[in-house]
C-alpha positions as CSV (number, residue, x, y, z in Angstrom):
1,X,4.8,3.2,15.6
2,X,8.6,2.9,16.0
3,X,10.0,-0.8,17.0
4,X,12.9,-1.7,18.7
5,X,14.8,-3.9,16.0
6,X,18.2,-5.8,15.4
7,X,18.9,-6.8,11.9
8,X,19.7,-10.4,13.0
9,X,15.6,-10.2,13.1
10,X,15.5,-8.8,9.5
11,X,17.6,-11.6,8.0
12,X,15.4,-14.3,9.8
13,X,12.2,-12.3,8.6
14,X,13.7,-12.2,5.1
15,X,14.6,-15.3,5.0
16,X,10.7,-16.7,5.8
17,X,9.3,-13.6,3.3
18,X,11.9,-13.0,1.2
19,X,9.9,-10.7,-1.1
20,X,8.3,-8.7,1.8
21,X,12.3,-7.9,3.0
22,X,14.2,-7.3,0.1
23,X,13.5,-3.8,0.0
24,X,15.2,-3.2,3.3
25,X,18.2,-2.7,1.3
26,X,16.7,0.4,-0.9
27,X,18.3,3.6,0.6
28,X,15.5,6.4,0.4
29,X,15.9,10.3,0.7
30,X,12.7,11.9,1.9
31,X,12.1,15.5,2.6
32,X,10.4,17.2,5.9
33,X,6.7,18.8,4.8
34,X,5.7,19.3,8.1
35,X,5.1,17.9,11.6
36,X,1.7,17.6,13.1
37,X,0.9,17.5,16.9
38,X,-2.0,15.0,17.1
39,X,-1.8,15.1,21.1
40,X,0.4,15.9,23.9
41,X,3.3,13.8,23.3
42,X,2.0,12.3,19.8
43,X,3.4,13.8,16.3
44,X,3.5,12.7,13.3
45,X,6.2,13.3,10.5
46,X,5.1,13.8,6.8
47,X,7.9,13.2,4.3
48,X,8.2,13.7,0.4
49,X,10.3,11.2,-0.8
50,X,13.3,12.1,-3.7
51,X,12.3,9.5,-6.2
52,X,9.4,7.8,-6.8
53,X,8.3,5.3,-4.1
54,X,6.2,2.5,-3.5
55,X,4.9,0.9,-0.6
56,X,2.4,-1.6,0.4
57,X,-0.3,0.0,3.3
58,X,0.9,-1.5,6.6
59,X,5.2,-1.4,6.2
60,X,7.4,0.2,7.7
61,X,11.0,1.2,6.9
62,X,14.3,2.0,8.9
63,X,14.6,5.5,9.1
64,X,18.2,7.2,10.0
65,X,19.5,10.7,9.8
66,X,22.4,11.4,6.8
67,X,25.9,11.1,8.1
68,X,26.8,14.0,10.0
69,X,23.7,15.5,11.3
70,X,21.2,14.0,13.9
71,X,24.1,12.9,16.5
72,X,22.9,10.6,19.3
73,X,25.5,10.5,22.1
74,X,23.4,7.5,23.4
75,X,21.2,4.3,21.8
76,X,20.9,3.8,18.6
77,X,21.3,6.5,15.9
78,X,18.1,4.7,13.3
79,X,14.9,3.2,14.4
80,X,12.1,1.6,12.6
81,X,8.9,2.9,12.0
82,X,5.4,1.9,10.4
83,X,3.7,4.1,7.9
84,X,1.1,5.4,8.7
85,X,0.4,6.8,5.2
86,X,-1.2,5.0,2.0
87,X,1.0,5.2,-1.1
88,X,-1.8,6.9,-2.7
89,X,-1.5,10.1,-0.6
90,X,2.2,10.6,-2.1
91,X,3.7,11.0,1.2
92,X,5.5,8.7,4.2
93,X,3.9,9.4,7.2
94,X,5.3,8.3,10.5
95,X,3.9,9.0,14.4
96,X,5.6,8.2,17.5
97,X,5.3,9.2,20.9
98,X,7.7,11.8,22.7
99,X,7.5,12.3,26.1
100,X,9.1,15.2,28.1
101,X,12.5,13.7,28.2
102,X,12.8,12.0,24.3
103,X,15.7,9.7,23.4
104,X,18.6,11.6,21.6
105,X,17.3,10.1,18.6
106,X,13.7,11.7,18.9
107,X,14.9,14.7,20.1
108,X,16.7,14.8,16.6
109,X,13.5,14.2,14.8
110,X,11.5,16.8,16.9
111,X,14.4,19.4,15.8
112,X,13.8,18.5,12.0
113,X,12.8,21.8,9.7
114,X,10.5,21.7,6.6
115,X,13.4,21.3,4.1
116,X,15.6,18.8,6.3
117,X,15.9,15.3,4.8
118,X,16.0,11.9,6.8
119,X,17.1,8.7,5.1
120,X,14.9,5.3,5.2
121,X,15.2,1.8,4.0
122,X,12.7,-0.1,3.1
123,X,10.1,0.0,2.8
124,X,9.3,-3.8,4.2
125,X,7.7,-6.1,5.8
126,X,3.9,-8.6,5.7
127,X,2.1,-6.6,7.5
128,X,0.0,-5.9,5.1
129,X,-3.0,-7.2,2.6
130,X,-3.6,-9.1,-0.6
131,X,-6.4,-9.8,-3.1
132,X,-6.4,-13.5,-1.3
133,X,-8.0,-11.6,1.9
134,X,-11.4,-10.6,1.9
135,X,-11.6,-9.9,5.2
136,X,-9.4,-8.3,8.4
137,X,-10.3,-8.3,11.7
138,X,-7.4,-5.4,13.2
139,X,-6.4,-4.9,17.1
140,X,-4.3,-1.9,17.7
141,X,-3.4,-1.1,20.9
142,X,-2.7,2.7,20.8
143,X,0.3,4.4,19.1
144,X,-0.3,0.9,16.8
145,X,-2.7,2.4,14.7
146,X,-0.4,3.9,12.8
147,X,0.0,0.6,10.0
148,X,-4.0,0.4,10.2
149,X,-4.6,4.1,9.3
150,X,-2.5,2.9,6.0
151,X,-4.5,-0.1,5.4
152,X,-8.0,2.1,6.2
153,X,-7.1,4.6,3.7
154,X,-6.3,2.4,0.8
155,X,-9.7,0.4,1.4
156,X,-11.8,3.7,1.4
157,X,-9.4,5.0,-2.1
158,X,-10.4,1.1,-3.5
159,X,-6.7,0.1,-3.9
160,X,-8.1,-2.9,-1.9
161,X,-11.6,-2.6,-2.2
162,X,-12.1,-6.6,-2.4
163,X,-10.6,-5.9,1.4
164,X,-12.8,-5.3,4.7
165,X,-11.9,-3.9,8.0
166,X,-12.9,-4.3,11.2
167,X,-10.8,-2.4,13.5
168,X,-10.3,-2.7,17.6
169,X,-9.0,0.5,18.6
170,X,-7.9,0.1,22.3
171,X,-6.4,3.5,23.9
172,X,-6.7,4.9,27.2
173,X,-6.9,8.8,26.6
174,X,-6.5,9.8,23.2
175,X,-7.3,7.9,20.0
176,X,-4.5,9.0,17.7
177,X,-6.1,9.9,14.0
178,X,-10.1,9.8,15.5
179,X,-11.4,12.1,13.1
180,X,-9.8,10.6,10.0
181,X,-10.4,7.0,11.4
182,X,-14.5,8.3,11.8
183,X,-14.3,9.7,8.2
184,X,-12.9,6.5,7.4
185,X,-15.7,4.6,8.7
186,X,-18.3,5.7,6.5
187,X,-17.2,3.7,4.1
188,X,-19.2,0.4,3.7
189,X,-16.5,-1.8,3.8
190,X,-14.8,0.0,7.3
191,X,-15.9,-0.6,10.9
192,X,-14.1,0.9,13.7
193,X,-14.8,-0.5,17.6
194,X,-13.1,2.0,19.9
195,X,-12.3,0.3,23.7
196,X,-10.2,1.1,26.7
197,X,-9.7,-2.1,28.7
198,X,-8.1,-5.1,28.1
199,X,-11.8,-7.3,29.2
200,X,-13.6,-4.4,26.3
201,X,-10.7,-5.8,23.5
202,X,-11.4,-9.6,24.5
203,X,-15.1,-9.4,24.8
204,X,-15.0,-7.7,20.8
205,X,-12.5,-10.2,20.0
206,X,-14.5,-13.4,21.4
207,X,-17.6,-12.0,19.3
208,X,-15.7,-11.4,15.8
209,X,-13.7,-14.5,16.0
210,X,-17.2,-16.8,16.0
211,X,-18.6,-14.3,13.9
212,X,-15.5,-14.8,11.0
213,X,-13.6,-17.8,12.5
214,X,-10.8,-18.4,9.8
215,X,-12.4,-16.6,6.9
216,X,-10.5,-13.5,8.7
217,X,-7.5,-12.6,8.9
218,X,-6.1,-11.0,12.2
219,X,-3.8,-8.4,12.4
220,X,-2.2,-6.8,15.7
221,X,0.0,-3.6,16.3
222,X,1.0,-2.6,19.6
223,X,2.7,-3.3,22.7
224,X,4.6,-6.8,22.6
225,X,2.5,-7.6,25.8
226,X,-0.6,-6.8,24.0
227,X,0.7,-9.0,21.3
228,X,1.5,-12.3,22.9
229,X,-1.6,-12.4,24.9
230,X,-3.8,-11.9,21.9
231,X,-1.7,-14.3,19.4
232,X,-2.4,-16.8,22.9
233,X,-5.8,-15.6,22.5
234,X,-6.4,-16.5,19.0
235,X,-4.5,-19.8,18.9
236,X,-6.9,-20.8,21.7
237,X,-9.4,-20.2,19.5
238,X,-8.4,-21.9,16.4
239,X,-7.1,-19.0,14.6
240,X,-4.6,-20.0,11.9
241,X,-4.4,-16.8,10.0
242,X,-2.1,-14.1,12.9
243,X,-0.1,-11.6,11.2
244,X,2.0,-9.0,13.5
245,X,4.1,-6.2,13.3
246,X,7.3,-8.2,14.2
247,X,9.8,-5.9,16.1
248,X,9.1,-5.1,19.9
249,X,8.0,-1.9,21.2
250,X,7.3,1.6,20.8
């Protein structure tokens, strides 16, 4: 999931989690693997990082290309991104949609060869778990599954098997990851709920917040509409424990 961010919104974020944002200033060579169609206009980018790297499942990192190469006559020339990928797997993993007509910057990373580096900082950010939470209920609203495929993977591996999941996947079309998200959900400790409609995500909702109430916590990725109204949603319902992804858009 890539966000649209200013770093005005970093330094208040740091400022409120100062431990989950002062990685942002780590500067991070990764290598190109490979890149993996997982639809029409979804890919995913697998990285090996330079150095040694650690990362808790559900951040994300500001990703840039090294001075000189990736050029973007217009926007910006870095975006941020979740990862998609558990540390455990020894790679960063990042999907975005590109459409037809990409942004200079995307067009860039669809251009990138097995051998080509990218720089990221980070990686940062709360959108992720702790031992303190037994319990997540997750909405992702589609290309925002990307932090949850993370989280999923390091609660099947046990690196946060006090941790369980249960997932609203809300897409229209595809459902980015589907077979590794069903694989996924054989573990004991993993549901996934796929829907399409907004009424589908609120009707699951309604049921697993008197089902948990604030013995979960909730965690949403996706649109910044889909955000608001389900933070609105939640707060309606007495729901004191909301964590988001806190940059805007895709």
């Amino acid at each position: 999931m890539r966000y649209s961010i200013s770093m005005w919104d970093v330094l208040m974020r740091a400022l409120r989690h100062p431990f989950d944002y002062a990685p942002v200033i780590n500067r991070r060579t990764l290598v190109l693997q490979e890149i993996v169609q997982e639809s029409e206009d979804i890919f995913s980018f697998i990285f090996k990082p330079k150095s040694p790297l650690r990362w808790k499942a559900g951040q994300h990192g500001i990703f840039m290309f090294p001075i000189g190469k990736g050029k973007c006559a217009s926007g910006k020339s870095w975006r941020a991104f979740s990862i998609a990928s558990s540390h455990h797997e020894g790679v960063i993993r990042i999907s975005t949609i590109i459409k037809k007509e990409p942004s200079d910057f995307k067009k860039n990373l669809l251009a990138l060869k097995p051998g080509d580096t990218l720089i990221m900082h980070g990686p940062f950010g709360e959108f992720h778990t702790s031992k303190k939470i037994c319990r997540i209920v997750g909405i992702a609203g589609g290309i925002g599954i990307t932090p949850f495929r993370a989280l999923a993977k390091d609660i099947a591996s046990g690196v946060i098997a006090e941790t369980k999941l249960t997932l609203i996947y809300s897409a229209v079309g595809t459902y980015t990851y589907k077979e590794e998200l069903e694989a996924l959900a054989k573990h004991p400790s993993i549901q996934i709920i796929y829907t399409q409609t907004p009424d589908e995500v609120n009707a699951e909702l309604s049921r697993l917040t008197q089902m948990h109430g604030n013995s979960a916590s909730y965690f949403i990725s996706g649109s910044p509409g889909m955000i608001n109204a389900i933070r609105q949603t939640l707060k309606k319902e007495g729901i004191r424990h909301i964590v988001n992804d806190p940059f805007r858009g895709y």
